[in-house]
N, C-alpha and C positions, 0 to 999 in steps of 0.2 A: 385542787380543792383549796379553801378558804383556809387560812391562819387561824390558829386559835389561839386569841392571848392568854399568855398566863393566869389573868384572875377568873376564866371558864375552866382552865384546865381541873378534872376533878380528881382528889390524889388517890392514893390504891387502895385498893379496895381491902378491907379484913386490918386494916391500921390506923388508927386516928393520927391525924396530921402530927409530926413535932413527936411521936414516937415512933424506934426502930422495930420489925420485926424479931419477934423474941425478946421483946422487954413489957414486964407487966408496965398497966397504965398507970401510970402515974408514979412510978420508981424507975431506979436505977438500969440500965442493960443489965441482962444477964450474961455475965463475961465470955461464960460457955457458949452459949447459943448464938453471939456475937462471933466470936471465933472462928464459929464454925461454919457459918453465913461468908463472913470474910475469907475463910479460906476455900469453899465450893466458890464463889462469884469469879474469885481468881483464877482458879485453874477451870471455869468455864469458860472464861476472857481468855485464859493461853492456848484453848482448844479452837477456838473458832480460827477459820480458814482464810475470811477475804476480808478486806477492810469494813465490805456496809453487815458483813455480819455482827462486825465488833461492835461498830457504832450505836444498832439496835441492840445489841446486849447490854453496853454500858448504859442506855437513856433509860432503860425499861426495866432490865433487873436490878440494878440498883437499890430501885425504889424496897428491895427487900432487908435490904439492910440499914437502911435510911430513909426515912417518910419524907416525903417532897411533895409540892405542887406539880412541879415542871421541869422535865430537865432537855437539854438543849448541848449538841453535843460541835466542837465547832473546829475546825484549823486554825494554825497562824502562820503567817509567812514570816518570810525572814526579817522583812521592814514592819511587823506589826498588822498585818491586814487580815482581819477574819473572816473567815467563809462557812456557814452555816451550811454542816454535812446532814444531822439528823436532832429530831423535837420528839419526848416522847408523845405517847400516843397518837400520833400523826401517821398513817403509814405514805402518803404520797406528798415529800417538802415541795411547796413552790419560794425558792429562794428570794424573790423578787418582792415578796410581799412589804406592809412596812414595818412589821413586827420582825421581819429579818432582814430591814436594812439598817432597824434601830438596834436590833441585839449584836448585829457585827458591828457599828459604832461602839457599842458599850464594851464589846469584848476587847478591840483594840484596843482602848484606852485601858484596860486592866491587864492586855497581855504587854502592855510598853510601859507601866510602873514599876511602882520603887517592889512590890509585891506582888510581883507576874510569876514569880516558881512557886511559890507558897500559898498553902490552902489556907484563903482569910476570906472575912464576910464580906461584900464589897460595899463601902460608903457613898451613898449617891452624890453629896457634895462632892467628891476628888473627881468627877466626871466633867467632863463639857459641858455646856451649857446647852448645847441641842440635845445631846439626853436627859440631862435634869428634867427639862421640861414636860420629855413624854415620856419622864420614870412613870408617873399618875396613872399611862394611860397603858403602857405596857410590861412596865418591872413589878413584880409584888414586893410587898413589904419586907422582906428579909432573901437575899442575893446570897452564895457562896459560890465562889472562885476555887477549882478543883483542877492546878494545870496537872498534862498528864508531861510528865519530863522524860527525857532520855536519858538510859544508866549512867551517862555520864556529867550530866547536868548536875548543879548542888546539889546538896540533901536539902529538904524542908526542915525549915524552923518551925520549931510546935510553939504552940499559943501559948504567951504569957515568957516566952523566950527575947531574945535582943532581938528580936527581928528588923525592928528600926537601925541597927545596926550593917546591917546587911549589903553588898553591895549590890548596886542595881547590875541584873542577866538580860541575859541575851532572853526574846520571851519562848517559850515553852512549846513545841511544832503543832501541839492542841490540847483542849477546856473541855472541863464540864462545869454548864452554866447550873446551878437549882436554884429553886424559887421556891418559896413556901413564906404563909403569914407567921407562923410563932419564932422565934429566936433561936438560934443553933446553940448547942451545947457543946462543950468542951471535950464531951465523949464523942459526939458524933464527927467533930474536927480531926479528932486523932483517928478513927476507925475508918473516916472519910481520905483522913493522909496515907496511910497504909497500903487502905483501896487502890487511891489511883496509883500509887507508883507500882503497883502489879498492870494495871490501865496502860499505866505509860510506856513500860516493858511490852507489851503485848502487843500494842499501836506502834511503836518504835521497830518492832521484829515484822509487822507486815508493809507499813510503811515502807521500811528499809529494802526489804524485798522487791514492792510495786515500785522504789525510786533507783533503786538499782537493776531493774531489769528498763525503767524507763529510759536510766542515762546510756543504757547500753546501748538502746534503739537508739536512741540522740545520738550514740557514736558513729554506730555501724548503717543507719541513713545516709549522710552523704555517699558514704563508700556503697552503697548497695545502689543510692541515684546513679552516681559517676558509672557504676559499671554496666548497668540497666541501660543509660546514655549512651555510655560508651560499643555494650552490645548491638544495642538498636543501629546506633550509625555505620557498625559493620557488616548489616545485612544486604544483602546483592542485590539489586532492583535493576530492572534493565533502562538503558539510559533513553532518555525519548524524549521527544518531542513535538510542541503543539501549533498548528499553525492553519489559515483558514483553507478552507476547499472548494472546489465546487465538482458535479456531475457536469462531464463532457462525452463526447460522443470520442469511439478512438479512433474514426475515419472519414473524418466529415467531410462537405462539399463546400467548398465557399463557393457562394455566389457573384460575381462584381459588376459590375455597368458596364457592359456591352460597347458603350456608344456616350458621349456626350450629351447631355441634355437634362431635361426636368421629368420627374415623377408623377404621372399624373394621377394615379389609382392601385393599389394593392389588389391582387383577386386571394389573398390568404388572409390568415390571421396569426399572431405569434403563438408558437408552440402547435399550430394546426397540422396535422397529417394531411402527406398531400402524394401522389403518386406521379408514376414516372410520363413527363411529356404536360404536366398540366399548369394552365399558365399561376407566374406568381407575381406580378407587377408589367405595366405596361407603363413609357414615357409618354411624355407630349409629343403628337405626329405632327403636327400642322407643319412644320416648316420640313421636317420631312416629307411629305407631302408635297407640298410644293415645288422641292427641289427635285423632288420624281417627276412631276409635271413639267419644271421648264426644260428637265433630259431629255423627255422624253419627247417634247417637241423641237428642242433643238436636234434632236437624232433626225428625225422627220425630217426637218429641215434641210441638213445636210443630206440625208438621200435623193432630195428631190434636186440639190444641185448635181450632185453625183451624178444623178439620172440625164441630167441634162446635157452637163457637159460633156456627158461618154457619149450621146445621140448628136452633136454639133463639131464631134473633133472629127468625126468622118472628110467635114468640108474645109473644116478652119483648122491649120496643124496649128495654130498658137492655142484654141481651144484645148487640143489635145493634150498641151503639157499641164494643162491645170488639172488633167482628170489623177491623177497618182496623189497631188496635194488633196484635194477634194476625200479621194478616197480615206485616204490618212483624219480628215474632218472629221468620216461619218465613223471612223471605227473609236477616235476619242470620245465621240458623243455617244459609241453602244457604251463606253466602257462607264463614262459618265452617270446612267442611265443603269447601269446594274450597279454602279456601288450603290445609288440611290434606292433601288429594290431592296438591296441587304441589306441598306441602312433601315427600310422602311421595314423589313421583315424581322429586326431585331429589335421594335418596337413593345412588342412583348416578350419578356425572358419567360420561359419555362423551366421544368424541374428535368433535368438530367436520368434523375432515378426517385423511389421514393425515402422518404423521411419524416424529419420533422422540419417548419418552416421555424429556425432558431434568429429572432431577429429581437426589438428591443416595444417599439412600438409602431405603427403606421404613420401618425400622424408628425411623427419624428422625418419622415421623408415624405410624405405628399408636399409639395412643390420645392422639393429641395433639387438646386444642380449639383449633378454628380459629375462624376468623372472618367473616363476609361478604365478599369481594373479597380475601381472604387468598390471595397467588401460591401453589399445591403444586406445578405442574409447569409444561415448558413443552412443546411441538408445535413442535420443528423439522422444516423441509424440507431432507436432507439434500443437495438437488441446488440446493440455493440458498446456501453458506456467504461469510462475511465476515469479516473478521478484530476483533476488538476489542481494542484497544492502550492500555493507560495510560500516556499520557505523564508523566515528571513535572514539575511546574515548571520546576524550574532544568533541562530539557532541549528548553524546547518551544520551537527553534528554528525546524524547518523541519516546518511544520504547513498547506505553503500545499495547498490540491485538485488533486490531480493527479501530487502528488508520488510517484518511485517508493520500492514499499514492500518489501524482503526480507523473508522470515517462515523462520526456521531453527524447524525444532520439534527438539522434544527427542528425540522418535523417530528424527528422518532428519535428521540436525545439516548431514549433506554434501551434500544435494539442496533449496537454499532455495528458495518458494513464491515469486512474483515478485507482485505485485496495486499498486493505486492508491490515492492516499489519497482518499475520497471526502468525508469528514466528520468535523471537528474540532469539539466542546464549545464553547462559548462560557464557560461558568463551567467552572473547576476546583473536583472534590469529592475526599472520602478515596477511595483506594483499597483493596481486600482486605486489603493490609500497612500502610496507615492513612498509606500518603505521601497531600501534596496533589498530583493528577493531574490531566490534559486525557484526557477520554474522545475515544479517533478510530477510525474507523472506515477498514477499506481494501476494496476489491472485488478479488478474484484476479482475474487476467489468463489469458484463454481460450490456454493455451499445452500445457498437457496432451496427451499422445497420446490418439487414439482409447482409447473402450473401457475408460479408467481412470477409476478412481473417482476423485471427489474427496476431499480429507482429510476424516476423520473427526470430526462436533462433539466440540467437548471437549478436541482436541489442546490441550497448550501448548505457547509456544517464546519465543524472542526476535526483535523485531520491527526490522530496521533500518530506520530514515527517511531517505532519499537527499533532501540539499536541492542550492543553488548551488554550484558550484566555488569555494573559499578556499583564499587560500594554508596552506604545510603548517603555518606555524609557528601561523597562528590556531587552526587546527583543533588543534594540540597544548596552547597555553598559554591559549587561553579559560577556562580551569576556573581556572588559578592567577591568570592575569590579573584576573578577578573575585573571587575569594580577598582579592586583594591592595585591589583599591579597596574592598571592603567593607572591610575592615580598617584601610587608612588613613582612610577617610575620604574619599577621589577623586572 
């Protein structure tokens, strides 16, 4: 809600402004009825419980014993600096406003003078010059200064005493600001002195309380951090480890190139189901082909000498002895002549059994030359998958058998695949991304509902490795702790 300046503020009601409660108008207080005001206010002030109950009681009852416009109730720090707690009539302060950025100016400056303990009027000349300015617009005509002091702070000097005298204090822990148009009186100074120093008692006894139960927490924070800290990093986590995966088959078929030569055609597709005996690439035949052709008449050939010369050695014994070499001819040229069949017959590879056709792309090998024992594809069994995990060095902690394995894949990040580690490398080699890595191997764990398939070859994901329970702090500072001895030297 909006600030009220003091010259809206309107004073209490059943009193005309510039007289106390219990004083006829226009005389003297009644000493009694004064008294008695003064000492109810007091021990209303010493009953109240929390600090903003006090604050609301000093802005507001007050005004019972002393007619005001405004009163304004505020802190001081120990350099001087005021914070506007509580305005009467106000029930929700916005500190922020400019009517309480000007009244914590003005109160500083009156709680850092030569008359910061002592309840006097305050002179707008002894101010800065940034308040002077917007005395007009937010001070009313007559200000009183009411610090509230701690029992051990001076006594107040009454008015018309050496106060000029005095020497400059430390300023007062908090004020009450009033404002009102007519001029204060010398009875209301003293009855206003009496006041607060029951005020300052009362704010000093809860205060002291809310700042000694604060320093306490100030003390016992760290100690309750460090041990919070300290507890947390003792807690047992199991030690693990994270590193990429993929779905592999656990007994696959490699395929390889038969035969020397070029690719001419796929009869699959990658990832395609294909069953046992059906073709799945075929080479370039032509020169196979042909070389079945010239065996095949070169065999011809050699028979027909064969033939001959076994019919002509009857007469010619020198015929005769060529018939054995001849023969020796026609049986190189059968042999010739079937390797060329089974060269020509292995033109098409087929599938051994069924699976999956696990290869990269087609277009990747149409007219590629291969080579004898050259991998093209592989024959998973999709009802048989396993995980393959590249550990990398500096992470192959917990690589014992049996270990459990999470497998998050990148399809289903929120459903991990649970399995075992069955088999860990003995030598590390590069990896795909050319880290040095431990090849391992895990077996899924039969935990799937009926009826569901299992994950697809080919899935990737990330592989967690659940080892021993470590404290928390190992498992956090392993990586710099080793950091650190490599570096030193340790």
């Amino acid at each position: 809600m909006a600030q009220i300046p003091p010259q809206q503020a309107a004073p209490a009601q059943g009193a005309p402004q510039g007289t106390p409660h219990g004083a006829p108008q226009g005389g003297a207080p009644q000493p009694v009825n004064g008294l008695l005001l003064l000492l109810e206010l007091q021990r209303q002030a010493w009953r109240q419980a929390t600090a903003p109950e006090l604050r609301y009681h000093i802005v507001n009852q007050t005004r019972r014993l002393i007619a005001y416009r405004q009163a304004a109730f505020l802190t001081v720090g120990e350099r001087g600096r005021a914070t506007l707690e509580a305005v009467s009539n106000i029930a929700v302060l916005e500190p922020n406003t400019p009517f309480a950025q000007w009244l914590e100016e003005a109160v500083r400056a009156v709680a850092t003078g030569e008359h910061a303990n002592s309840v006097h009027v305050v002179d707008p000349a002894a101010l800065p010059a940034s308040v002077r300015t917007a005395w007009g617009e937010w001070g009313p005509a007559q200000v009183l200064w009411c610090p509230l002091r701690k029992p051990e702070a001076p006594r107040e000097v009454l008015p018309g005493a050496a106060a000029e005298s005095r020497d400059k204090a430390v300023p007062p822990p908090a004020g009450l600001w009033l404002g009102r148009d007519e001029p204060w009186t010398d009875g209301e100074l003293l009855l206003l002195g009496h006041l607060t120093e029951g005020y300052g008692h009362a704010w000093w006894a809860l205060s002291g309380k809310r700042a000694k139960r604060q320093g306490l927490r100030r003390a016992l924070l760290p100690l309750v951090l460090l041990l919070a800290i300290a507890g947390a990093l003792a807690i047992p986590v199991p030690m693990s480890t994270l590193a990429p995966a993929e779905i592999q088959t656990s007994n696959p078929v490699i395929v390889a190139a038969p035969l020397d030569g070029v690719i001419e055609r796929f009869h699959v597709q990658p990832n395609e189901a294909v069953a046992a005996g059906q073709p799945l690439f075929s080479f370039e035949s032509t020169v196979l082909r042909s070389r079945f052709e010239v065996a095949r008449k070169g065999l011809t050939q050699a028979e027909a000498e064969l033939l001959t010369a076994s019919q002509a050695a009857f007469a010619d014994p020198q015929t005769k002895a060529r018939v054995a070499q001849l023969r020796a001819q026609v049986e190189l040229r059968r042999a010739e002549m079937a390797l060329a069949r089974d060269l020509l017959d292995r033109v098409t590879v087929k599938a051994d059994r069924a699976g999956i056709a696990v290869f990269t792309d087609v277009n990747d090998w149409l007219g590629k030359p291969v080579s004898v024992g050259e991998r093209v594809l592989t024959l998973a069994d999709p009802q048989a998958p396993e995980i393959d995990i590249m550990v990398s060095v500096g992470d192959a902690l917990v690589l014992e058998p049996g270990s459990p394995v999470e497998l998050f894949l990148n399809v289903d990040p929120l459903h991990p695949l649970q399995a075992r580690l069955t088999h860990a490398s003995y030598e590390a080699g590069l990896s795909a991304a050319g880290v040095l890595s431990y090849r391992v191997k895990a077996a899924l764990e039969p935990g799937r509902s009926p009826g569901e398939a299992p994950p697809r070859i080919g899935l990737r994901g990330t592989a967690k490795i659940l080892g021993d329970r470590v404290p928390l702090a190992l498992y956090l500072f392993r990586r710099p702790l080793a950091l650190l001895r490599q570096s030193m030297g340790i």
